[in-house]
C-alpha positions in Angstrom: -46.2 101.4 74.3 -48.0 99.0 76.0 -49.6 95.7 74.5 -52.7 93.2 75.4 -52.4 89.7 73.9 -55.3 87.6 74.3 -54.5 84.2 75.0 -56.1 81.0 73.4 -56.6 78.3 75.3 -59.1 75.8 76.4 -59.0 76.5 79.9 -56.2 73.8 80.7 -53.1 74.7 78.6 -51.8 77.7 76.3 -52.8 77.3 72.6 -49.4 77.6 71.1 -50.7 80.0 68.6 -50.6 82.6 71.4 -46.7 82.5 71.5 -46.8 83.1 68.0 -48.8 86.4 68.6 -46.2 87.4 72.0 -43.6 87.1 68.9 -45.2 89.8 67.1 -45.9 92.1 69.8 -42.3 91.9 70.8 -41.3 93.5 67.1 -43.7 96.5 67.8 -41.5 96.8 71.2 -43.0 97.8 74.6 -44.9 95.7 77.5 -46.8 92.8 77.0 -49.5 91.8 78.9 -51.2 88.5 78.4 -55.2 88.5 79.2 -56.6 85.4 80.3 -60.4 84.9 79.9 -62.1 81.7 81.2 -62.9 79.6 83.5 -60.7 77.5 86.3 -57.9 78.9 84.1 -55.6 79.5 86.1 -53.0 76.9 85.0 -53.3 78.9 81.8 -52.1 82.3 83.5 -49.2 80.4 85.3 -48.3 79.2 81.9 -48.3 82.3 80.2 -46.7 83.9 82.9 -43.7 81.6 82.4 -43.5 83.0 78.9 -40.3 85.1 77.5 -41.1 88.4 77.3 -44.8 89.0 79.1 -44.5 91.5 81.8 -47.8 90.8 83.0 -50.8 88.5 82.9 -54.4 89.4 83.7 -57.0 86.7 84.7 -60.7 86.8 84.3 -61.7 83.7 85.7 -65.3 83.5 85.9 -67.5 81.2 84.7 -69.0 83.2 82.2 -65.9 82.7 80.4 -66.1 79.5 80.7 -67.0 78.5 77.0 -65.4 81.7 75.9 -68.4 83.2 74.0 -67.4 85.7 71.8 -69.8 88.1 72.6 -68.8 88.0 76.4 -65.5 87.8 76.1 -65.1 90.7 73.6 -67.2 93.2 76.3 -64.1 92.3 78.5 -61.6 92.9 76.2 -63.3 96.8 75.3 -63.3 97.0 79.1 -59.9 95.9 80.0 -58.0 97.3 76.6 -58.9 100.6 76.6 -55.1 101.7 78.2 -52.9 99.8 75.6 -51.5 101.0 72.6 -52.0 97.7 70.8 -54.6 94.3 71.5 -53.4 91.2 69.6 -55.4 88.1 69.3 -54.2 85.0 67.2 -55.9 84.8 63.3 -57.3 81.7 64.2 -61.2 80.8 64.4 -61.5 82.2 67.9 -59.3 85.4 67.6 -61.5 85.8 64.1 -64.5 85.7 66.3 -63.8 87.6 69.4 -61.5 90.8 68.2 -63.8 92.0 65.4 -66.5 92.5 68.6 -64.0 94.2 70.6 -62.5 97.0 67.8 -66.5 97.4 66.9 -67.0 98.3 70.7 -63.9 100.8 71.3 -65.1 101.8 67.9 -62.0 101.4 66.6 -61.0 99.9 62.9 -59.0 96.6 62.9 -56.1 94.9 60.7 -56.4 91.5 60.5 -53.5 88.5 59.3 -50.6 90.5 60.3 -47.5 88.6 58.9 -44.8 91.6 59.4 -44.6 94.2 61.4 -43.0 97.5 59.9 -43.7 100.0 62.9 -45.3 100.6 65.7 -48.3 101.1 63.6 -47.4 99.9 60.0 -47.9 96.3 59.1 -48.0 93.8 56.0 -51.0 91.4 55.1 -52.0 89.3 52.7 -54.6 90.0 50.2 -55.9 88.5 47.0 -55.9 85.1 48.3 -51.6 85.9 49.1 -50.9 87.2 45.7 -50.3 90.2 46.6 -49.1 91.8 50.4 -50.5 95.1 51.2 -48.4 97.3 53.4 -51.0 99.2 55.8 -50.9 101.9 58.1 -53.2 102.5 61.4 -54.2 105.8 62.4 -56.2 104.7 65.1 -55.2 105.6 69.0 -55.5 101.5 69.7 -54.6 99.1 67.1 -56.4 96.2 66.9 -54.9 93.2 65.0 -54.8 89.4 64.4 -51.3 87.9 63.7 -50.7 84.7 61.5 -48.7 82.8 63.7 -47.2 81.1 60.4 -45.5 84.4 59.5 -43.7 84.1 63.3 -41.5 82.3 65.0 -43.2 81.4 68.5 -41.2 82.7 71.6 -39.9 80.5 74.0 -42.7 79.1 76.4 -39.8 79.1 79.3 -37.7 81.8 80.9 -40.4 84.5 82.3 -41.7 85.3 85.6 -44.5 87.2 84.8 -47.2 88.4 87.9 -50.2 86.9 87.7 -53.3 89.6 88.2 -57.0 89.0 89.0 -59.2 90.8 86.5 -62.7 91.5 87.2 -65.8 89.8 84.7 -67.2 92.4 82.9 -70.8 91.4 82.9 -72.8 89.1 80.2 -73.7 91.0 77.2 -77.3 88.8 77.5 -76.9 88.3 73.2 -75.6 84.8 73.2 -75.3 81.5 75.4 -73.7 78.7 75.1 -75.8 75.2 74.3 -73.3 72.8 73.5 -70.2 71.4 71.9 -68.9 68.4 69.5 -65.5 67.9 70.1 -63.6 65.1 67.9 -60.6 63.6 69.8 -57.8 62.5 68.0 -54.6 61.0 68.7 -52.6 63.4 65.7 -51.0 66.7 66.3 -53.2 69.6 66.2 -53.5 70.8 62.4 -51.8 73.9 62.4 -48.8 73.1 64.9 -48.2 69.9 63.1 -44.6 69.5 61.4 -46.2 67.4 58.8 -49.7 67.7 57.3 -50.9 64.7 55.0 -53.9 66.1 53.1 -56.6 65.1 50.7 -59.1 67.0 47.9 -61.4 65.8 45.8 -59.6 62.7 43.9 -59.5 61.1 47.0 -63.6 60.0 45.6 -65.3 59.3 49.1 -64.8 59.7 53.1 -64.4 56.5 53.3 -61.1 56.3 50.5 -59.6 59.3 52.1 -59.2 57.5 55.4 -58.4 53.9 54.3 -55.9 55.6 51.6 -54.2 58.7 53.6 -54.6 57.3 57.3 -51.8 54.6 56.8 -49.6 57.6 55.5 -50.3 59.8 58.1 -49.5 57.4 60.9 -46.2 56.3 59.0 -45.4 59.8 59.1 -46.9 61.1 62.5 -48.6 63.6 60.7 -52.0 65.4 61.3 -54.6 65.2 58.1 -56.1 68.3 56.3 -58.1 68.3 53.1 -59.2 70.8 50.8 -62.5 72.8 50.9 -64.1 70.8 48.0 -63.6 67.4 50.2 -64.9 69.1 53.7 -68.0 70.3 51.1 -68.3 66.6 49.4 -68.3 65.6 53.0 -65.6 63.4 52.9 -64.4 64.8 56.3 -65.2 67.5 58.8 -64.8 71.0 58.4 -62.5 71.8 61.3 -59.8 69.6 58.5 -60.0 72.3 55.8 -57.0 74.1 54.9 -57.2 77.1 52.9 -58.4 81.0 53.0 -61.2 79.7 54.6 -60.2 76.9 56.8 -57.1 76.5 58.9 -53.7 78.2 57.5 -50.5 76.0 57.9 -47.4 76.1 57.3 -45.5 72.5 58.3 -42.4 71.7 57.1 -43.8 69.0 55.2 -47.0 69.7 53.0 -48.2 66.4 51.3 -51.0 67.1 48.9 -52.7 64.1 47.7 -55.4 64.5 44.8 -55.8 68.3 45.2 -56.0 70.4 41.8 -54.9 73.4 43.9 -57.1 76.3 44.2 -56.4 79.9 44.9 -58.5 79.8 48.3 -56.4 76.5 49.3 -52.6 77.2 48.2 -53.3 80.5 50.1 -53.4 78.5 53.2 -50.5 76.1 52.8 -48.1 77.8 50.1 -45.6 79.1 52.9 -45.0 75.2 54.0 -41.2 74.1 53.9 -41.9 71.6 51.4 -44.7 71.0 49.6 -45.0 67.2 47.4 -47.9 66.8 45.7 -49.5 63.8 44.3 -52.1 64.3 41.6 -53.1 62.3 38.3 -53.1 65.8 36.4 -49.7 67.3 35.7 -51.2 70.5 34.6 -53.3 70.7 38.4 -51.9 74.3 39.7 -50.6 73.1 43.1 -47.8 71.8 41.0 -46.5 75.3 40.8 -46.2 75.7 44.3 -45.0 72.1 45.2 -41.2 71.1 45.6 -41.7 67.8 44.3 -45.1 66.2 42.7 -46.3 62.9 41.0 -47.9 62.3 38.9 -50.1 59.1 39.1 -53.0 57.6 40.9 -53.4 58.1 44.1 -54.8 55.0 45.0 -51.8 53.1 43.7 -48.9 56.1 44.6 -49.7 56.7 48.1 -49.9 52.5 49.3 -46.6 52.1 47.4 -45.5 55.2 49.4 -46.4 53.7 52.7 -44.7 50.6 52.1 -41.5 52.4 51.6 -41.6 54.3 54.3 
């Protein structure tokens, strides 16, 4: 068998979500190539190359890759995957975006949120919000999948020698261009490769409460921030903070939940976290059924005291 992972990556470094996927293609067993798609990448193929267990890594660098749109880079990936067994994208926003486009073009059905891996062609998922895990078989000649990196432990990013292969562009698909980008810097880890998520719902009240009462806790703690989907929809923060079915799934080993009731769509995207303490005013709120440890109280008067502890 033979296996294309597509890398994520912003054209400088390796997304560490990528290693998570390498980790599930080295369960279904065979090669592993890693394709590169962007533009003055090639730190990012030297970097994947160095990766345990890739054999090989093709690089498209072309600046039509250079914003990676999804449309574009999904005409590659039909191109270039047609002799693998298996193509393997993260189940993050991007790999969401750009693998659906490719299985549609080798005409080919896909599985997405892989979290085990049964067989060469037999995996689990998730469905019903992650009451339930469906075990599903492909019968197609190329399976095409996302992997939730939670479900894996990453592979080590040292220790291979991978070769490094030039990859032609295949061409603009002429459907979409790119116009510009927002992009919010921030000195906290990225949301769902922190170790510790603080995040907030809709008892924090306002945008401006979240920040002046979680922001002290998160910087005590080194933690990145989150919040639930009924706080990014209040517009107490930005989307790209959500955590939930559909936001950003994490799984830290520290889950603070401050003033989130706990609804289906958001404990199905931090339920597998080590620990889980929730703060919350209601002590019938369902996220205390998931959480290790919860307290009940304000959070305007909990989380301060917290802070001063720490």
């Amino acid at each position: 068998m033979s296996i294309l992972v597509i890398a994520e990556h912003d054209n400088k470094a390796l997304n560490g979500a990528t290693l998570n996927v390498i980790a599930a293609a080295q369960k279904i067993g065979g090669d592993i190539t890693v394709l590169v798609a962007g533009s003055g990448a090639q730190a990012v193929a030297d970097q994947a190359a160095k990766v345990a267990g890739v054999s090989k890594v093709l690089l498209a660098d072309d600046a039509l890759y250079a914003n990676q749109l999804a449309e574009n880079v999904a005409k590659l990936i039909a191109e270039a995957g047609k002799g693998y067994s298996h193509i393997l994208a993260a189940s993050t926003t991007t790999g969401k975006n750009i693998l659906p486009r490719a299985a549609a073009l080798l005409d080919v059905s896909m599985i997405t949120d892989i979290i085990a891996v049964e067989g060469a062609k037999t995996f689990k998922r998730p469905i019903y919000a992650g009451n339930a895990i469906a075990t599903v078989e492909s019968g197609e000649a190329i399976v095409v999948g996302t992997v939730r990196g939670t479900a894996f432990d990453a592979v080590a990013a040292e220790g291979g020698s991978a070769t490094v292969e030039a990859l032609a562009a295949a061409g603009d698909a002429g459907v979409s261009k790119f116009v510009s980008e927002e992009i919010v810097k921030t000195e906290r880890p990225e949301l769902t490769a922190a170790r510790i998520v603080v995040s907030g719902g809709r008892g924090v009240a306002s945008g401006e409460n979240y920040h002046k009462v979680l922001d002290p806790l998160a910087d005590k703690l080194g933690a990145a921030q989150g919040a639930s989907r009924a706080a990014v929809d209040a517009g107490f923060v930005p989307n790209d903070m959500q955590v939930g079915q559909t936001g950003k799934i994490v799984a830290p080993d520290l889950y603070i939940a401050v003033g989130i009731s706990g609804a289906i769509q958001h404990l199905a995207g931090m339920k597998d976290s080590k620990v889980i303490v929730a703060i919350n005013k209601d002590e019938e709120a369902p996220i205390n059924a998931v959480a290790d440890y919860w307290l009940v109280g304000d959070l305007n008067t909990v989380v301060p005291e917290l802070v001063s502890k720490l």
